[in-house]
C-alpha positions as CSV (number, residue, x, y, z in Angstrom):
1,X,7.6,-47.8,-24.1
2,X,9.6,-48.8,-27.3
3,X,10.5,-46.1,-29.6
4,X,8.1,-47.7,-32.7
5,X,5.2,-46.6,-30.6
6,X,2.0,-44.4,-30.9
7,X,0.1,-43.0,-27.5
8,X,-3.3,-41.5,-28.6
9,X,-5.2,-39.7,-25.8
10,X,-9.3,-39.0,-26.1
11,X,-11.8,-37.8,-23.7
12,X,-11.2,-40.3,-20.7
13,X,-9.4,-42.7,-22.2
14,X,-5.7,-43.2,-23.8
15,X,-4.1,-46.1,-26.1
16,X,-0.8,-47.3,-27.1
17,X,0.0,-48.8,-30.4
18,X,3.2,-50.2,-31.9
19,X,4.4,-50.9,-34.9
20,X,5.5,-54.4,-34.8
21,X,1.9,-56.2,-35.5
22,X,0.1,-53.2,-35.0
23,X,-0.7,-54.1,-32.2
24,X,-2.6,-52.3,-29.2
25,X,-0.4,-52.8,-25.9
26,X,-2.2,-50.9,-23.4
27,X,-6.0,-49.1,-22.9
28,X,-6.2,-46.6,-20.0
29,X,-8.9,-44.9,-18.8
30,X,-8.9,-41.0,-17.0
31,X,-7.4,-42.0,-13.7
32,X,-5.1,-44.5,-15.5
33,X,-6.3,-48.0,-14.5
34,X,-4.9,-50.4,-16.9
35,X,-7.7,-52.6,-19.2
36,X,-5.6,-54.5,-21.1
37,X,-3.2,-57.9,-20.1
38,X,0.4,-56.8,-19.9
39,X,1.7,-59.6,-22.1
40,X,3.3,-61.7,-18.7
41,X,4.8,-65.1,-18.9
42,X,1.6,-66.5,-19.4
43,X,1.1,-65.4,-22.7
44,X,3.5,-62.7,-24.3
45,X,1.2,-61.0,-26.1
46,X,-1.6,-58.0,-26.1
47,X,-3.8,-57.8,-28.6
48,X,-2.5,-58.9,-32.0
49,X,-3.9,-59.1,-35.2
50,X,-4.9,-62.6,-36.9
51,X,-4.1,-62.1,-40.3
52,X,-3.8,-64.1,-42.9
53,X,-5.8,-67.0,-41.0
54,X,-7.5,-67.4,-38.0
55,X,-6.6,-70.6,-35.9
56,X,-4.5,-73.1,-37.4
57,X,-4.7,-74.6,-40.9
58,X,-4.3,-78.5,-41.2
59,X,-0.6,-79.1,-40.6
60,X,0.2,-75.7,-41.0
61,X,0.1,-75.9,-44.4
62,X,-1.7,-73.8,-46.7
63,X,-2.9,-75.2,-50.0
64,X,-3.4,-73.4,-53.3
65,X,-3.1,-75.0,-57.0
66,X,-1.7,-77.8,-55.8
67,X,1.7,-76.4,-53.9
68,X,1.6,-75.6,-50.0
69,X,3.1,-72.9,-48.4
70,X,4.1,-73.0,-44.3
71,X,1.7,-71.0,-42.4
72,X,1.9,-71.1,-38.4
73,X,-1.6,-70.5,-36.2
74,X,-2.8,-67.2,-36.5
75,X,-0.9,-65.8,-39.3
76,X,2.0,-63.6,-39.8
77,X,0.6,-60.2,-39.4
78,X,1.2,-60.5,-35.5
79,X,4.9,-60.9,-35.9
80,X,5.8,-58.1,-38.6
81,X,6.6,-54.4,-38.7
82,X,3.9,-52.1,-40.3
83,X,4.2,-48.9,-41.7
84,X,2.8,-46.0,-40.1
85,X,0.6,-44.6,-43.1
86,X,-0.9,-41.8,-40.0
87,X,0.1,-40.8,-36.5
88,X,-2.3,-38.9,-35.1
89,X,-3.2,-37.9,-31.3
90,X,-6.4,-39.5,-31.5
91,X,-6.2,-41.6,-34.6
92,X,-3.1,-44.0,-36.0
93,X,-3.3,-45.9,-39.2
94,X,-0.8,-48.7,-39.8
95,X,-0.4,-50.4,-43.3
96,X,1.1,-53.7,-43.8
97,X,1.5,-55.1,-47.5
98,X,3.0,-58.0,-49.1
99,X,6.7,-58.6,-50.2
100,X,9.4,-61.5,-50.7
101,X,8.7,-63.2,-46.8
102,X,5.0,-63.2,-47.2
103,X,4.5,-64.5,-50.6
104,X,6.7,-67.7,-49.2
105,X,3.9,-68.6,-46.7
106,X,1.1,-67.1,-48.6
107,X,1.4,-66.2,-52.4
108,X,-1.1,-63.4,-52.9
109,X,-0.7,-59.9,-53.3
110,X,-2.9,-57.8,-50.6
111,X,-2.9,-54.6,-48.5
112,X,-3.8,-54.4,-44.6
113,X,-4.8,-51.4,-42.9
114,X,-5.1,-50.9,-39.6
115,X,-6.6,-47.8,-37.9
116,X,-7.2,-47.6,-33.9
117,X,-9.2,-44.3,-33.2
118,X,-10.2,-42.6,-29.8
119,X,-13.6,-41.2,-29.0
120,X,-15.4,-41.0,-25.8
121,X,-14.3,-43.3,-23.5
122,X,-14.1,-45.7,-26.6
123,X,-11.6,-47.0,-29.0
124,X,-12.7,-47.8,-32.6
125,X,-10.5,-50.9,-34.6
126,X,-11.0,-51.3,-38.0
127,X,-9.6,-53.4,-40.2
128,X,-9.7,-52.6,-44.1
129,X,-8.1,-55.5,-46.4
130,X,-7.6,-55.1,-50.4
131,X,-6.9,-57.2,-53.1
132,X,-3.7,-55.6,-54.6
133,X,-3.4,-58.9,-57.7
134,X,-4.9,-59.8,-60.1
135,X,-6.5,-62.8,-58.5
136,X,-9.6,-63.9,-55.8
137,X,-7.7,-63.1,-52.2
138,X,-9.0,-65.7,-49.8
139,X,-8.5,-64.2,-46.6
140,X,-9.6,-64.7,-43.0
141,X,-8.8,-62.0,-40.0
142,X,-9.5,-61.3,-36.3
143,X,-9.0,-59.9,-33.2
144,X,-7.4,-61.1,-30.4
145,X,-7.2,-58.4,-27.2
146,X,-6.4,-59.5,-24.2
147,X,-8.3,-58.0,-21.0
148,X,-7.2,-58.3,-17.4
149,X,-8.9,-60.7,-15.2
150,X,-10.1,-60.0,-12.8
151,X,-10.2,-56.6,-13.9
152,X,-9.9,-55.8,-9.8
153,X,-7.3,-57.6,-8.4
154,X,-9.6,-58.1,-5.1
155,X,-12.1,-59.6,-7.0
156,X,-12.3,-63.6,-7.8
157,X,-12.6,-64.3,-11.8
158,X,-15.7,-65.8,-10.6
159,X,-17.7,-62.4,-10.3
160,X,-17.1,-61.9,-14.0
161,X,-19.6,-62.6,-16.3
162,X,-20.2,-61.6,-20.0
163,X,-23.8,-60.6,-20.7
164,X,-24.5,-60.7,-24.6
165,X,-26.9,-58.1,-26.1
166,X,-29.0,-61.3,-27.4
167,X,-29.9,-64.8,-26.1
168,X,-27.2,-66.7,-27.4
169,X,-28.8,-71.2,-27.4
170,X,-26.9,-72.3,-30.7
171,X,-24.0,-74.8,-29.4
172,X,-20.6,-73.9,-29.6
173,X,-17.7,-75.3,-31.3
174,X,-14.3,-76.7,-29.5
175,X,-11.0,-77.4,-30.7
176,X,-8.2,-79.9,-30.3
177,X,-4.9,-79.7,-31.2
178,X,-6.0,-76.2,-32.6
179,X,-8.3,-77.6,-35.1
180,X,-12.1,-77.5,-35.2
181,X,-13.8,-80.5,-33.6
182,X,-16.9,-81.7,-36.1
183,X,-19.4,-82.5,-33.0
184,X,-21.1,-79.3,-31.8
185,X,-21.4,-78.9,-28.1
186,X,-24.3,-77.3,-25.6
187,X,-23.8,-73.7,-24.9
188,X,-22.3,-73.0,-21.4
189,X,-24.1,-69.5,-22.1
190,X,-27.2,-69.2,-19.8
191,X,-29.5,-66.8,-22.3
192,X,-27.6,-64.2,-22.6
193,X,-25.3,-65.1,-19.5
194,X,-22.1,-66.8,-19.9
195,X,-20.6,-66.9,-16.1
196,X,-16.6,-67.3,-16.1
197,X,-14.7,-69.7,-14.6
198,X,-11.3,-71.0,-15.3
199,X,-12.5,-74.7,-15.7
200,X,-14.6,-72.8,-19.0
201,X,-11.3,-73.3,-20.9
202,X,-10.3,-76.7,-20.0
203,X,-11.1,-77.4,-24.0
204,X,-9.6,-74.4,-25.0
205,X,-11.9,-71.8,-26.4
206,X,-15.1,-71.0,-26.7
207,X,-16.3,-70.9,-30.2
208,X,-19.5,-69.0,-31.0
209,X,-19.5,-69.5,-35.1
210,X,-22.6,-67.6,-35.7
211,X,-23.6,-65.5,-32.7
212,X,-26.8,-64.0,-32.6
213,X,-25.3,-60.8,-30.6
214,X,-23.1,-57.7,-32.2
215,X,-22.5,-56.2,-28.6
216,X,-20.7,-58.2,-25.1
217,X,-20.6,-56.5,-21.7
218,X,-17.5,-58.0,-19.5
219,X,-18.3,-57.4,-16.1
220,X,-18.3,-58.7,-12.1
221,X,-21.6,-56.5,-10.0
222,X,-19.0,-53.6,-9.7
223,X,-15.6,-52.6,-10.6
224,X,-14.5,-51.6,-14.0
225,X,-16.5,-53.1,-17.2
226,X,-16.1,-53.4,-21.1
227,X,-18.2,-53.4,-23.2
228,X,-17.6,-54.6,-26.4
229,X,-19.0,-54.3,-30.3
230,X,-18.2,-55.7,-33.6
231,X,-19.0,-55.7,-37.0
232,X,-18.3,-57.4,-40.3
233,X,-17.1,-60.5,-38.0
234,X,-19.3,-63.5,-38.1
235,X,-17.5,-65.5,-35.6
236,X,-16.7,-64.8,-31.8
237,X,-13.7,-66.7,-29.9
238,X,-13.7,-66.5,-25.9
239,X,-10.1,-67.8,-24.8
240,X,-8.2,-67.9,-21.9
241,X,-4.9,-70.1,-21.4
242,X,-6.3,-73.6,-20.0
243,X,-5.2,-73.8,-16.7
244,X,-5.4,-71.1,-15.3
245,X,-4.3,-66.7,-16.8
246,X,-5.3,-63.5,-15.5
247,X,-6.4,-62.8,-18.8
248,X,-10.0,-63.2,-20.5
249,X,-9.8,-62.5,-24.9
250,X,-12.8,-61.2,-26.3
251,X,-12.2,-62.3,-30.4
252,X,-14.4,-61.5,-33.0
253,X,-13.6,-62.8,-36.6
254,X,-14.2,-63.2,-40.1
255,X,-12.8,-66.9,-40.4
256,X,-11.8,-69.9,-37.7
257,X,-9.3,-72.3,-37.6
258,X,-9.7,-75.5,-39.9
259,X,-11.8,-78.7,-39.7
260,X,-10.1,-81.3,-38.4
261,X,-11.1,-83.3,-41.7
262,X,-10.8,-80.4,-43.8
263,X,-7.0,-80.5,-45.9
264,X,-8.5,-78.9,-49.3
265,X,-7.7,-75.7,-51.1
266,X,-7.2,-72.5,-48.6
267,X,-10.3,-70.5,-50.8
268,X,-12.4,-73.8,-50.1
269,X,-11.9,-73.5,-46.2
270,X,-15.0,-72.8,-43.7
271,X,-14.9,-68.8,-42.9
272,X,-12.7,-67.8,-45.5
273,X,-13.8,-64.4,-47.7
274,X,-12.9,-64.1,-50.7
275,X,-11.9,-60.6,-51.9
276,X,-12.2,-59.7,-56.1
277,X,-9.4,-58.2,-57.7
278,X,-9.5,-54.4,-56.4
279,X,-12.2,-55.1,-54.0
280,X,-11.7,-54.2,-50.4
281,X,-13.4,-55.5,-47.7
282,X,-13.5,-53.8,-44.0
283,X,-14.4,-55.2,-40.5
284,X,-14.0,-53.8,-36.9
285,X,-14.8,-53.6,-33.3
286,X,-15.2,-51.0,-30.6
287,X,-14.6,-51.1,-26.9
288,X,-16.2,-49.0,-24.4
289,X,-14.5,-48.2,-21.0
290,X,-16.9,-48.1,-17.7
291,X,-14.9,-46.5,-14.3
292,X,-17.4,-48.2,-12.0
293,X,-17.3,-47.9,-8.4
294,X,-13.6,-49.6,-7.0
């Protein structure tokens, strides 16, 4: 495990977190079995942080008082070193804050925390933003954990299924080319069923922007299961690579990539919060680990 690394152990379960992104790149349970993907050629990634933006902006350009500023899907937060503000054994807080490299892409002032914490078979995620200028900071930010699948190996994806904690009818956005298609489309999700298949992600990913549910179970009729909780998010992304990953991403966020038609000011954008001079504003999620019978 590299050296910039934290391992927090609770009661049945342990985590690792490292510094660059602050991101989480593995969830154990007791016994050891792995949760999360192990970031293979399919996608080289864990579980990063979508910070400033979530999806992509218009031609990756981010607009305020009439300049633009380069911004790539996602945000930068994924790709730079925090600080460790805490390292705990069951708690890690990580800080990243503006300087010379941000305030090229994205010119306001801000402070993001992140903290992972243990408890119970569960890890806790929050995220706590603050407005560090003197100005509104429009900001959008999400999660992005990656979970095996299947989560057994001699299991199809095909058992899996996540089961929301409420009927779930609205229709359900798509993107192309990363941006937001303006045409709504019929809910795959079957009340409070949505049954997973790899031909689910053909169109990318599955966009809930205003869920009914806080709370998703990920789970085949035995085997390990997650369940997972958010709040503060009012959107939920379900992605897996089209074509065909052993990965499914559970995403919930506070923003969503851009309408296609949309190229106005980045305060002005669908999803984005705007945070007052001071002000912080704080969002998380929880997962829950479930042994099940193997």
């Amino acid at each position: 495990m590299a050296q910039d690394s934290q391992t927090l152990r609770g009661d049945g379960i342990s985590a690792v977190i490292v510094g660059q992104g602050a991101e989480l790149v593995s969830l154990r349970d007791a016994q050891g079995f792995e949760f999360l993907w192990q970031a293979g050629p399919e996608w080289r990634r864990h579980s990063p942080v979508l910070f400033p933006i979530v999806g992509r902006l218009k031609g990756d350009q981010l607009r305020h008082r009439g300049r633009t500023y380069p911004m790539t899907q996602h945000g930068f937060a994924r790709d730079k070193p925090f600080t460790w503000e805490e390292r705990g054994p069951r708690s890690s807080t990580l800080v990243l804050t503006d300087d010379a490299d941000t305030r090229a892409h994205y010119p306001f002032a801000f402070r993001l925390a992140v903290t992972y914490t243990l408890d119970r078979q569960q890890l806790g995620v929050t995220f706590e933003i603050t407005n560090t200028g003197d100005e509104p900071l429009p900001a959008s930010i999400g999660a992005h954990p990656a979970f095996n699948w299947p989560l057994l190996p001699d299991l199809p994806k095909e058992a899996y299924r996540l089961t929301f904690a409420e009927a779930e009818p609205a229709p359900i956005r798509r993107l192309k080319d990363g941006l937001l298609l303006p045409v709504a489309r019929p809910t795959p999700i079957e009340g409070k069923t949505l049954p997973l298949s790899e031909r689910l992600f053909d169109d990318d990913a599955v966009i809930l922007d205003s869920p009914a549910s806080t709370r998703v179970r990920y789970a085949a009729d035995h085997g390990p299961a997650i369940e997972m909780s958010w709040q503060g998010a009012e959107e939920l992304g379900i992605w897996s690579k089209p074509g065909g990953a052993p990965f499914l991403c559970i995403e919930p966020w506070h923003g969503i990539a851009s309408p296609a038609d949309f190229d106005g000011e980045f305060s002005e954008k669908p999803g984005v919060m705007l945070i007052e001079p001071g002000a912080k504003r704080s969002l998380g999620y929880r997962i829950s680990l479930e042994q099940g019978r193997r």
